[in-house]
C-alpha positions, 0 to 999 in steps of 0.5 A: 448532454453527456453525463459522467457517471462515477460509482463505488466498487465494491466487490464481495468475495463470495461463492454467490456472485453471479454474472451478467452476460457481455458476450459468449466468453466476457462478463461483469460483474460486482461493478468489474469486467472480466475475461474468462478461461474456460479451459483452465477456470480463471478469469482476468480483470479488463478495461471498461468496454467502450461507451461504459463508465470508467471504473471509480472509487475502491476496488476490491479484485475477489480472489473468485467469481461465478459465471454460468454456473462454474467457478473461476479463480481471478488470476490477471489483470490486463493491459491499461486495465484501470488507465486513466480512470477515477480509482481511489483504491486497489487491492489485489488478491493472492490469487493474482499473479499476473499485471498488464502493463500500465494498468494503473498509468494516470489513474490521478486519484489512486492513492492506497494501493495492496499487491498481491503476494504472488508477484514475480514483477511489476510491469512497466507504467504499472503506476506512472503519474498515481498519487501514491504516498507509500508502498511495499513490494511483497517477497518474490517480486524481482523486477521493477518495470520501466516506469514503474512509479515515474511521476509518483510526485507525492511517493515519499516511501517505497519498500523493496523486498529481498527478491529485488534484483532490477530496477528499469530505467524511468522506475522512480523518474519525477517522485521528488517527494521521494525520501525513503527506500527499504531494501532488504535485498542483501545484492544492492538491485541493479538500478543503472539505467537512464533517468531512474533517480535523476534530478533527487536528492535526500533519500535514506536508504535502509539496508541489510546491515552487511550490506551497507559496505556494498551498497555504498559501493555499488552505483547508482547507491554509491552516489552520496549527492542522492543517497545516505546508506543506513544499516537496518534498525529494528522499528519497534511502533505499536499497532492501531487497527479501527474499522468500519463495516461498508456493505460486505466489508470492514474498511480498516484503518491500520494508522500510519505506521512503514507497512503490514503484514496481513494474514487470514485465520488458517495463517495464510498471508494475503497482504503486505501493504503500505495502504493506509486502509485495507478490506476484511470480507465480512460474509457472515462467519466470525473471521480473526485476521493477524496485522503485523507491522513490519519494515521489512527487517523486523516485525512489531507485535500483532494484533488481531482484529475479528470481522463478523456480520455485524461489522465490528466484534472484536478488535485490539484498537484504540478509540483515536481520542487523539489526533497526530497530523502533520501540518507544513513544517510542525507535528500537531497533536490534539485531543479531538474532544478538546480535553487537555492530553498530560500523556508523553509525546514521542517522535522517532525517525525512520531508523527508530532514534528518538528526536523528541520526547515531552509531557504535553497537553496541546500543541505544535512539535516543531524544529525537526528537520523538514523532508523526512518520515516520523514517528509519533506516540501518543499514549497508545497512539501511532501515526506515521508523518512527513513533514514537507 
């Protein structure tokens, strides 16, 4: 009888990995399967080898990997790479500049997704029929493939930046949950092909403030049976970083707000992401990260966050007594400790209006208008929710 078996991936980004040998010019290791360029060093991700089980849990791509001895920089991933497998998470390096087309195509539990930022497109299927809830395209990307997100059914938030200039047929096809897009590219993307945005309704679209006469103009923008067209609006949320060490990682919490930008100590950025979680490499030696919240218009106030051996050092965070949850049509707000809260409650839109404000102790929010994202501060905490 055949057993299924499932594992975590989890890879240390470190000079001492090491390799098991596949075949003369394939390995694996840390969980993940490679294929190796001699001549130019650099290795790409690839599918599971039949017969072997299928990748599951986080995977963590290290910007490196050693193999007999030599150094090579991961710099792809391949065709179908993850298709179809049981991944939960994703978070490719900077060193990636390259996707095979439907690599994540049906991965059914793939829900928090980091690109690299060294990306010029985003291949065709690359997350056809993923869980996915949110998510930001880092500067440089230019071209969203055929299919791209088709099916996301529960993708209520997706962030375009600047750079974006196409978007192919079938790129947003079947994600009715859909109701939010930022797009900072001053020239509305060409977006005119076949079964892109067909049968949606109820999307606001943030725009760069001259830009709205263009874009509501330009098809398939202009189609006001679709899209609202608003000019940008600073989001001026605070930051709530928690984190967990998990065997070589910090597994960071960084709360609900549109997206963040990540940055290494040298000030290097590594990360834009809409994730709810992103990995910090704890090898040993006191690392401090900047996280910046960010919609793409305009950035909040950073906060730092130090991973060391132990785990968790330092970190601007809060201790999440309180909890901001959406549930059907009402925002619930609880202190998980039972006590009464007494702290003012706010709730913002998207665009950063406040529709609601009140000193509370427990309770429902309810009567804000269902199929939209809010913002909710409580104290010194922020989440980010949608209400169905």
């Amino acid at each position: 009888m055949n057993k299924i078996m499932t594992f975590k991936v989890m890879i240390w980004v470190s000079a001492l990995l090491t390799g098991m040998v596949a075949t003369a010019d394939d390995f694996a290791t840390g969980g993940l399967y490679y294929s190796i360029n001699a001549e130019s060093k650099t290795a790409t991700v690839t599918a599971v080898p039949a017969g072997e089980p299928a990748y599951s849990g986080d995977v963590i791509i290290p910007e490196s990997v050693t193999y007999g001895g030599e150094k090579y920089t991961v710099n792809a991933i391949e065709n179908k790479a993850f298709m179809r497998s049981g991944v939960t998470a994703v978070q490719i390096p900077p060193t990636v500049t390259a996707l095979g087309d439907s690599i994540f195509y049906f991965a059914e539990n793939l829900a928090n997704v980091s690109l690299s930022v060294n990306l010029k497109t985003l291949p065709r299927n690359t997350f056809s029929g993923c869980p996915i809830t949110a998510v930001a395209l880092p500067e440089g990307i230019t071209l969203l493939g055929n299919g791209a997100f088709q099916s996301c059914s529960l993708l209520h938030t997706a962030l375009l930046p600047s750079t974006m200039k196409t978007i192919e047929p079938y790129g947003f096809n079947n994600c009715h949950s859909l109701v939010e897009i930022y797009c900072a590219a001053t020239t509305p993307p060409k977006a005119t092909g076949w079964a892109i945005f067909i049968g949606l309704e109820g999307i606001d679209v943030v725009v760069p403030d001259a830009s709205t006469d263009a874009y509501s103009s330009t098809a398939p923008w202009s189609d006001t049976g679709i899209f609202t067209i608003y000019p940008s609006e600073p989001v001026e949320v605070g930051v709530n970083v928690k984190g967990v060490n998990k065997g070589g990682f910090d597994d960071i919490t960084l709360g609900e707000n549109i997206a963040y930008r990540i940055y290494d100590d040298t000030d290097r950025l590594i990360a834009v992401t809409a994730a709810e979680h992103y990995f910090l490499p704890a090898t040993g030696a006191k690392t401090t990260y900047k996280i910046v919240p960010t919609n793409f218009f305009s950035d909040g106030e950073p906060v730092y966050y130090t991973v060391s051996d132990a785990g968790i050092d330092e970190a601007s965070a809060d201790n999440r007594r309180v909890k901001i949850y959406a549930d059907g049509e009402v925002i619930r707000v609880e202190a998980n400790d039972g006590a009464e809260l007494g702290e003012w409650v706010s709730v913002y839109d998207s665009y950063g209006r406040l529709r609601y404000r009140q000193k509370t102790e427990q309770g429902d929010i309810a009567g804000l208008p269902k199929g939209h994202v809010y913002i909710v501060c409580c104290g010194s905490v922020v989440n980010k929710v949608f209400l169905h």
